[in-house]
TIBA-471657 format. One record per residue: z, y, x negated of N, C-alpha, C in turn; residue number from 1. Coordinates in nm, 2 decimals. Each point is the difference from the previous one (the first is absolute). Layout:
N
+--------+--------+--------+--------+--------+--------+--------+--------+--------+------+
!    n.z !    n.y !    n.x !   ca.z !   ca.y !   ca.x !    c.z !    c.y !    c.x ! resi !
+--------+--------+--------+--------+--------+--------+--------+--------+--------+------+
!      Z !      Y !      X !      Z !      Y !      X !      Z !      Y !      X !  NUM !
...
+--------+--------+--------+--------+--------+--------+--------+--------+--------+------+
//
This chain:
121
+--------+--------+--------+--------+--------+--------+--------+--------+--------+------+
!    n.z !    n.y !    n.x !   ca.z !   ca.y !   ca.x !    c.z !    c.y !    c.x ! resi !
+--------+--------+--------+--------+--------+--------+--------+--------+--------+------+
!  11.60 !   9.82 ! -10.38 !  -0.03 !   0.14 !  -0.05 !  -0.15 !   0.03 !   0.04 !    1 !
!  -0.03 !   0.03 !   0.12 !  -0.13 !   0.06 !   0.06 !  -0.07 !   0.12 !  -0.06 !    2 !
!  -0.12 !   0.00 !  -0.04 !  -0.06 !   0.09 !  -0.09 !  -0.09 !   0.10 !   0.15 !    3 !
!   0.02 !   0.13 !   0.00 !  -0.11 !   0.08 !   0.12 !  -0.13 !   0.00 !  -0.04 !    4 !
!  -0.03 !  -0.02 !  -0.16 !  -0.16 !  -0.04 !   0.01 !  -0.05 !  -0.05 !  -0.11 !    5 !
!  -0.07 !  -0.10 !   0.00 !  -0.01 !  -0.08 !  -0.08 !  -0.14 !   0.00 !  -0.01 !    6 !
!  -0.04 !   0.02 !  -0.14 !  -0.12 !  -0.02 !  -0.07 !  -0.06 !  -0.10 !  -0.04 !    7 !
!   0.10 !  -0.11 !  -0.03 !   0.00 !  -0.08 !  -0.06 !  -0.13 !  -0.13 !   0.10 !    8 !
!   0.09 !  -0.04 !   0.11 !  -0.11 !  -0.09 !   0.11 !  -0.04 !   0.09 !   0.09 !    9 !
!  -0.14 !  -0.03 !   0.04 !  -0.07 !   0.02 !   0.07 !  -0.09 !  -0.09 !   0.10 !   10 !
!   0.00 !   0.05 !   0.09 !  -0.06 !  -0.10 !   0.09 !  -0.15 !   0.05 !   0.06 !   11 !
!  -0.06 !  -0.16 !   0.00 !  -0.17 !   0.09 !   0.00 !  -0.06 !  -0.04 !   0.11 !   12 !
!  -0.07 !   0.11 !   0.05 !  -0.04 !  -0.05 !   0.13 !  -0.15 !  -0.05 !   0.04 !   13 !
!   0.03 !  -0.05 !   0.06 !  -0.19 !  -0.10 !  -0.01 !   0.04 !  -0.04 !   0.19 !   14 !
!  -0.17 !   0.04 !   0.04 !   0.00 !  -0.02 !   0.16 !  -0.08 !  -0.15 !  -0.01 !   15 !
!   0.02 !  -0.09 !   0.11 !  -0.11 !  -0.07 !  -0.03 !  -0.01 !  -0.04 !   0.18 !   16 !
!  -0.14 !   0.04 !  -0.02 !  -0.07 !  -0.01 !   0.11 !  -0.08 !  -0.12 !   0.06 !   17 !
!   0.05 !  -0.04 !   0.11 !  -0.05 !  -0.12 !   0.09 !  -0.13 !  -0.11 !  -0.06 !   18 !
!  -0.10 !   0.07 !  -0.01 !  -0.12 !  -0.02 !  -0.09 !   0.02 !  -0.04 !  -0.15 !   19 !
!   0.14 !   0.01 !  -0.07 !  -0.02 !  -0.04 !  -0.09 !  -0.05 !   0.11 !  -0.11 !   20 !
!  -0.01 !   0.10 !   0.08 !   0.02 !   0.15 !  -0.10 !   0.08 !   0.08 !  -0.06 !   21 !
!   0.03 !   0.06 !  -0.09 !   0.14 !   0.06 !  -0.01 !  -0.02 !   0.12 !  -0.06 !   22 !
!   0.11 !   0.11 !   0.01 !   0.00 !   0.10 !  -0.08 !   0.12 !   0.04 !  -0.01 !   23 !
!  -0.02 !   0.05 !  -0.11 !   0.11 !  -0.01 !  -0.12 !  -0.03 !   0.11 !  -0.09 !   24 !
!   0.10 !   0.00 !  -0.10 !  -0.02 !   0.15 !  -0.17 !  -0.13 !   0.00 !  -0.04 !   25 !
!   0.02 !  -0.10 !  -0.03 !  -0.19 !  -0.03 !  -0.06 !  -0.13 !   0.08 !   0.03 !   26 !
!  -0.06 !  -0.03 !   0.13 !  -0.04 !   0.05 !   0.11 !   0.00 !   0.13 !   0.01 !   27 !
!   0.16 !   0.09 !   0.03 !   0.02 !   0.10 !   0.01 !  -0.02 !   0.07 !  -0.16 !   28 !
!   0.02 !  -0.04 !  -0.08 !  -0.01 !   0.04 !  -0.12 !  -0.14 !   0.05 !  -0.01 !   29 !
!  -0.11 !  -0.13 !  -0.01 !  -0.12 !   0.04 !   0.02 !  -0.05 !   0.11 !   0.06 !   30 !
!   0.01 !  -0.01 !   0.14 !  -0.03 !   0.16 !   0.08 !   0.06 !   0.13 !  -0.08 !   31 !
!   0.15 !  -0.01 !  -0.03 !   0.01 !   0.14 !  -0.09 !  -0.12 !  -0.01 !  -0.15 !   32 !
!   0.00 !  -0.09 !  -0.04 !  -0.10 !   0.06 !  -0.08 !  -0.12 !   0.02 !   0.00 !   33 !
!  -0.04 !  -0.02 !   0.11 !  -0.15 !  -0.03 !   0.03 !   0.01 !   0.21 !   0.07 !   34 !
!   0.12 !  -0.02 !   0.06 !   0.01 !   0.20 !   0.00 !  -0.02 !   0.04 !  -0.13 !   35 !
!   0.08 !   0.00 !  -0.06 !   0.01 !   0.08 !  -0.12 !  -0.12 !  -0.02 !  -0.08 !   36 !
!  -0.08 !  -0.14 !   0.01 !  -0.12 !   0.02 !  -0.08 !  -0.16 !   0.04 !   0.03 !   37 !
!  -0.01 !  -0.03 !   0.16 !  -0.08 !   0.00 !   0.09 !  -0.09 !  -0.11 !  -0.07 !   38 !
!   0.06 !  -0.13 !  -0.05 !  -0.09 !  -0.03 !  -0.07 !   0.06 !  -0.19 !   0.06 !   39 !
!  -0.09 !  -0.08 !   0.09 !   0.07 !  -0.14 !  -0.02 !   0.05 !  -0.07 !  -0.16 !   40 !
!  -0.11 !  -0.01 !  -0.08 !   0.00 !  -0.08 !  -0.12 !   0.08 !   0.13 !  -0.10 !   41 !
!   0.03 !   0.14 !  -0.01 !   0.12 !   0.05 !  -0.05 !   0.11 !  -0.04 !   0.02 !   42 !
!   0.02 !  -0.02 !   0.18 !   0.11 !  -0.06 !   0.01 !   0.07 !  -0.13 !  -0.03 !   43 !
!  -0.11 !  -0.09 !  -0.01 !   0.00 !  -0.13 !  -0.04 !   0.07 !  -0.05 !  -0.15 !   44 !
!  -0.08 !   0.13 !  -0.09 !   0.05 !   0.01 !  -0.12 !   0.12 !   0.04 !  -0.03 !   45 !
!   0.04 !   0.08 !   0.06 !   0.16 !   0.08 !  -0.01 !   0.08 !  -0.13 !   0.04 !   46 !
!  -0.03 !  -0.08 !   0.13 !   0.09 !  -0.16 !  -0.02 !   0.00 !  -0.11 !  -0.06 !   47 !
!  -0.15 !   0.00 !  -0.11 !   0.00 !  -0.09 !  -0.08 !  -0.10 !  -0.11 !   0.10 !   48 !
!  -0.13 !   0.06 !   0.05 !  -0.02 !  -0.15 !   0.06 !  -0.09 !   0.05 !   0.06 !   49 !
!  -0.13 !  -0.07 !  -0.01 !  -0.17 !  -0.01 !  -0.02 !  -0.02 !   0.12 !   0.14 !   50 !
!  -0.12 !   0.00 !   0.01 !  -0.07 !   0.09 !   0.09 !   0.02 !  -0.08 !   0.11 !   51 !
!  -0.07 !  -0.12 !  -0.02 !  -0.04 !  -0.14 !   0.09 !   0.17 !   0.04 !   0.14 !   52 !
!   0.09 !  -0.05 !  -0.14 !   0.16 !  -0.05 !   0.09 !   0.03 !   0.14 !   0.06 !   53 !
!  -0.01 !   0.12 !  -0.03 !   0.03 !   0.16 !   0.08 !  -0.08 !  -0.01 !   0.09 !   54 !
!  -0.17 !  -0.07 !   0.00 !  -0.08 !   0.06 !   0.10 !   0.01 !  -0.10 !   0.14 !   55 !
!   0.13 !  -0.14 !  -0.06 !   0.03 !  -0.12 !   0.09 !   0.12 !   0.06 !   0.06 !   56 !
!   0.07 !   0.05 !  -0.05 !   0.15 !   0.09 !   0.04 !  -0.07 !   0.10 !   0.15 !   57 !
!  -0.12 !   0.11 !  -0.03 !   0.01 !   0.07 !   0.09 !  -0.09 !  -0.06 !   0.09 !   58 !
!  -0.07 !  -0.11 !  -0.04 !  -0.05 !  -0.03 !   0.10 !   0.08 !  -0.04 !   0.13 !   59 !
!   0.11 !  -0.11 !  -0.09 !   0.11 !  -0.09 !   0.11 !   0.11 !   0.08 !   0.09 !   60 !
!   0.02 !   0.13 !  -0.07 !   0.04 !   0.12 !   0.06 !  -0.08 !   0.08 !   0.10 !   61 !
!  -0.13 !   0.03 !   0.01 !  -0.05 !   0.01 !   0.09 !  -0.07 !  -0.09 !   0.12 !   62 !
!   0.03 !  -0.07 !  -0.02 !  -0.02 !  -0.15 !   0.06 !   0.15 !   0.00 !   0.08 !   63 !
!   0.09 !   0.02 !  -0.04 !   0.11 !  -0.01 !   0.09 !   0.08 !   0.07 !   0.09 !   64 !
!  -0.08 !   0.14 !   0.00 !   0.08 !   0.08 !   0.11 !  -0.17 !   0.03 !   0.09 !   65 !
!  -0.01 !   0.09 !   0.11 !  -0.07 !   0.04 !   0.12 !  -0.05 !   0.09 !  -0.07 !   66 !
!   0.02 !   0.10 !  -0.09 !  -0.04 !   0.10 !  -0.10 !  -0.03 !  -0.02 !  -0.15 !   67 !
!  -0.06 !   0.01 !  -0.07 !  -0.04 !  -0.01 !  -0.16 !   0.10 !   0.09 !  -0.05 !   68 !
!   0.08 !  -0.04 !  -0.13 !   0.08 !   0.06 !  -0.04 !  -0.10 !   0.10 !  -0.13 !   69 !
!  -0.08 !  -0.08 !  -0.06 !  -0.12 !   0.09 !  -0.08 !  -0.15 !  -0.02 !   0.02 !   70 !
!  -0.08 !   0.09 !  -0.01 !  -0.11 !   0.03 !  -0.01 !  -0.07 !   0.02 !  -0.14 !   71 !
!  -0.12 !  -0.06 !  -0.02 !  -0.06 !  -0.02 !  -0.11 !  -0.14 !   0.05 !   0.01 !   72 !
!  -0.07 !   0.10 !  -0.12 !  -0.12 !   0.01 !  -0.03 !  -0.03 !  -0.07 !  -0.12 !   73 !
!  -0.16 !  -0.02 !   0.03 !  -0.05 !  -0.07 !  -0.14 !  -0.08 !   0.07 !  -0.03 !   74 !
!   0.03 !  -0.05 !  -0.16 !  -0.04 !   0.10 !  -0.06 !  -0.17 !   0.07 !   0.00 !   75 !
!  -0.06 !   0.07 !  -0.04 !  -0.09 !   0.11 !   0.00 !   0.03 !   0.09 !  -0.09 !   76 !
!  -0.09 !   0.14 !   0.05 !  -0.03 !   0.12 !  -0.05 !   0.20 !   0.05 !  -0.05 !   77 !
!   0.05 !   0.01 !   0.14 !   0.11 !   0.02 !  -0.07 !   0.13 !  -0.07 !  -0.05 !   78 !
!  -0.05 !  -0.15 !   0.01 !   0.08 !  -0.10 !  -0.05 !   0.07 !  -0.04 !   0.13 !   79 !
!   0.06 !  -0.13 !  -0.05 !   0.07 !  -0.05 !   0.16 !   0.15 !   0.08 !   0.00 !   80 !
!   0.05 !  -0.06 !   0.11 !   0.16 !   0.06 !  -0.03 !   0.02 !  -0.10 !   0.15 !   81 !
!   0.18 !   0.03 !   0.02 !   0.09 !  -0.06 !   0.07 !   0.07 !   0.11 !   0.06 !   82 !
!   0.09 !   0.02 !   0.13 !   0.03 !   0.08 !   0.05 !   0.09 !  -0.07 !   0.12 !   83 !
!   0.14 !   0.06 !  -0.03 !   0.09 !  -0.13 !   0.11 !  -0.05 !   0.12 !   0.13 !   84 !
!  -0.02 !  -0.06 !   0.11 !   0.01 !   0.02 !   0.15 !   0.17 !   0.12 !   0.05 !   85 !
!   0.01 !   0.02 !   0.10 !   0.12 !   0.02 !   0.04 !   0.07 !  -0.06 !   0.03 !   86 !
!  -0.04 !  -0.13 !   0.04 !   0.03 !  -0.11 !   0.05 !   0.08 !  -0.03 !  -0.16 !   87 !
!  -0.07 !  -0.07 !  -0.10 !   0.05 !  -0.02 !  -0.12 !   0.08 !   0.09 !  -0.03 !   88 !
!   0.02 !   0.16 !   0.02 !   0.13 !   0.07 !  -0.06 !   0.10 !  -0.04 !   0.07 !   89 !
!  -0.01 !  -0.01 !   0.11 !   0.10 !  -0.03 !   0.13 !   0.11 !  -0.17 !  -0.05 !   90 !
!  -0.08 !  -0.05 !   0.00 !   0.02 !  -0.19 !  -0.09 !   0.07 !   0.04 !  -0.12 !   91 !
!   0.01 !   0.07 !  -0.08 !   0.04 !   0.02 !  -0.13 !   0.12 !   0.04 !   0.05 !   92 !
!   0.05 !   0.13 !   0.06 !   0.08 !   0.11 !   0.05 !   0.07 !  -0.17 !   0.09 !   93 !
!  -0.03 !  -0.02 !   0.06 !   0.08 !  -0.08 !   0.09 !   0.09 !  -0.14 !  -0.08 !   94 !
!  -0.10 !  -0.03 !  -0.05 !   0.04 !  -0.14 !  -0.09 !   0.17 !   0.05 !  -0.11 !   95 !
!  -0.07 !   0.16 !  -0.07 !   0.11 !   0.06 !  -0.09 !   0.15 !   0.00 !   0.06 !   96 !
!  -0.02 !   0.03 !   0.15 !   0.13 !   0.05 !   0.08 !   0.02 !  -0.10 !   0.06 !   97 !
!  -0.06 !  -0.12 !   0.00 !   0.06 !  -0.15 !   0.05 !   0.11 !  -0.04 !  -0.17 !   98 !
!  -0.11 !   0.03 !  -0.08 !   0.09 !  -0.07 !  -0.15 !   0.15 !   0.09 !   0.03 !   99 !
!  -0.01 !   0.16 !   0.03 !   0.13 !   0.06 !  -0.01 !   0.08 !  -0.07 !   0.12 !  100 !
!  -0.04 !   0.00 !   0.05 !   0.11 !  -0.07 !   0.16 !   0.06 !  -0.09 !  -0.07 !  101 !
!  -0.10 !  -0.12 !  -0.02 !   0.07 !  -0.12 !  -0.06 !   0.09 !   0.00 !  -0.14 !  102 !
!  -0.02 !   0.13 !  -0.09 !   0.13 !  -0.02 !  -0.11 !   0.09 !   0.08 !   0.06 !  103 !
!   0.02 !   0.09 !   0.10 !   0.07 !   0.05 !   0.08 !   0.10 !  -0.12 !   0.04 !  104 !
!  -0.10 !  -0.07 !   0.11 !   0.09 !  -0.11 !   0.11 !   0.10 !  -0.09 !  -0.12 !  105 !
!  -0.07 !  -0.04 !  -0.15 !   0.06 !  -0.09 !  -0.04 !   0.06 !   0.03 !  -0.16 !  106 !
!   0.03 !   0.11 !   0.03 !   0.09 !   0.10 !  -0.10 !   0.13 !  -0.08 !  -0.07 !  107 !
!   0.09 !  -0.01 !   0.16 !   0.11 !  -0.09 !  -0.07 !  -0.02 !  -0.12 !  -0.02 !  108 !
!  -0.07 !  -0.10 !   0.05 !   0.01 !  -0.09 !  -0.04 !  -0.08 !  -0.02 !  -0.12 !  109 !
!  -0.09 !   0.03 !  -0.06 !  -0.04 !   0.01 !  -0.09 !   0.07 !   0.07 !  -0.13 !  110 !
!   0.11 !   0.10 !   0.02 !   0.11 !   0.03 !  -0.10 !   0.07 !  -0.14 !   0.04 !  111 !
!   0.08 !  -0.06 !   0.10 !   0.07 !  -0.10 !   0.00 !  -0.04 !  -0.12 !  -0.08 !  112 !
!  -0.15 !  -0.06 !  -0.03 !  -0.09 !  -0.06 !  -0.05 !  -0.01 !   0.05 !  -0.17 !  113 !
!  -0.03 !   0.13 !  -0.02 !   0.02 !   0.04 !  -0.14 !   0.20 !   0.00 !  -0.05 !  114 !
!   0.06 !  -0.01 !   0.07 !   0.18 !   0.01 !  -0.07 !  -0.02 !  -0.17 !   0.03 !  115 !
!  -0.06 !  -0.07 !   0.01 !   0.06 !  -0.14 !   0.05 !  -0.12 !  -0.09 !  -0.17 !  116 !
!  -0.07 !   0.07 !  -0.02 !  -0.13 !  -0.05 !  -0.09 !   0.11 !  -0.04 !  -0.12 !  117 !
!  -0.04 !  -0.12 !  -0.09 !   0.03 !  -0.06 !  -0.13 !   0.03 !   0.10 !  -0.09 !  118 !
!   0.06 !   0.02 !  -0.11 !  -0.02 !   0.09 !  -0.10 !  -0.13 !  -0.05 !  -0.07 !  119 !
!  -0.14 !   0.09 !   0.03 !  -0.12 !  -0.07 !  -0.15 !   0.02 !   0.07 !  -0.13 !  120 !
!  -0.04 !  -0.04 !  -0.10 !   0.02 !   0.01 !  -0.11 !  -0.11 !   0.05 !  -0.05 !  121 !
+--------+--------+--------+--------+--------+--------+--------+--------+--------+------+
//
């Protein structure tokens, strides 16, 4: 009994790159909030996790493509801020419609995987 879409499993996607770099939800999470907040350590906070580890996130993020995905001022007169690149909207937008392909590609088998699962209790 094949289900057309299943909520239940999901599958998550993580790149990992030659170097030993990777990107993944996490990452991309970061960049949306670092939009919405213009802020690195706002965004940091919204995931639960120091200035330090957000400002090591966009570092390793910009460190791994030919373009910076964000841009950073410090702070001054009118305070610092963060601002993803086009490059960074572009990464976000692309990464989103890779996750859709992929629950697309693996729709049925992943209903076949949820009608096959244990009864949990």
């Amino acid at each position: 009994m094949a289900h057309q879409n299943t909520n239940l499993l999901k599958p998550v996607l993580r790149i990992d790159f030659p170097e030993k770099a990777r990107l993944g939800r996490g990452k991309i999470q970061l960049l949306e909030h670092i939009r919405e907040t213009g802020s690195i350590s706002a965004a940091g906070r919204a995931m639960d996790m120091s200035y330090r580890r957000a400002w090591q996130l966009v570092d390793a993020l910009n460190s791994m493509f030919s373009e910076p995905s964000v841009t950073s001022q410090r702070g001054g007169k009118q305070g610092g801020g963060a601002v993803l690149t086009p490059f960074g909207e572009e990464l976000i937008r692309r990464f989103r419609q890779m996750e859709v392909t992929l629950n697309d590609a693996l729709n049925d088998d992943l209903a076949w995987l949820d009608s096959n699962r244990a009864e949990q209790d």
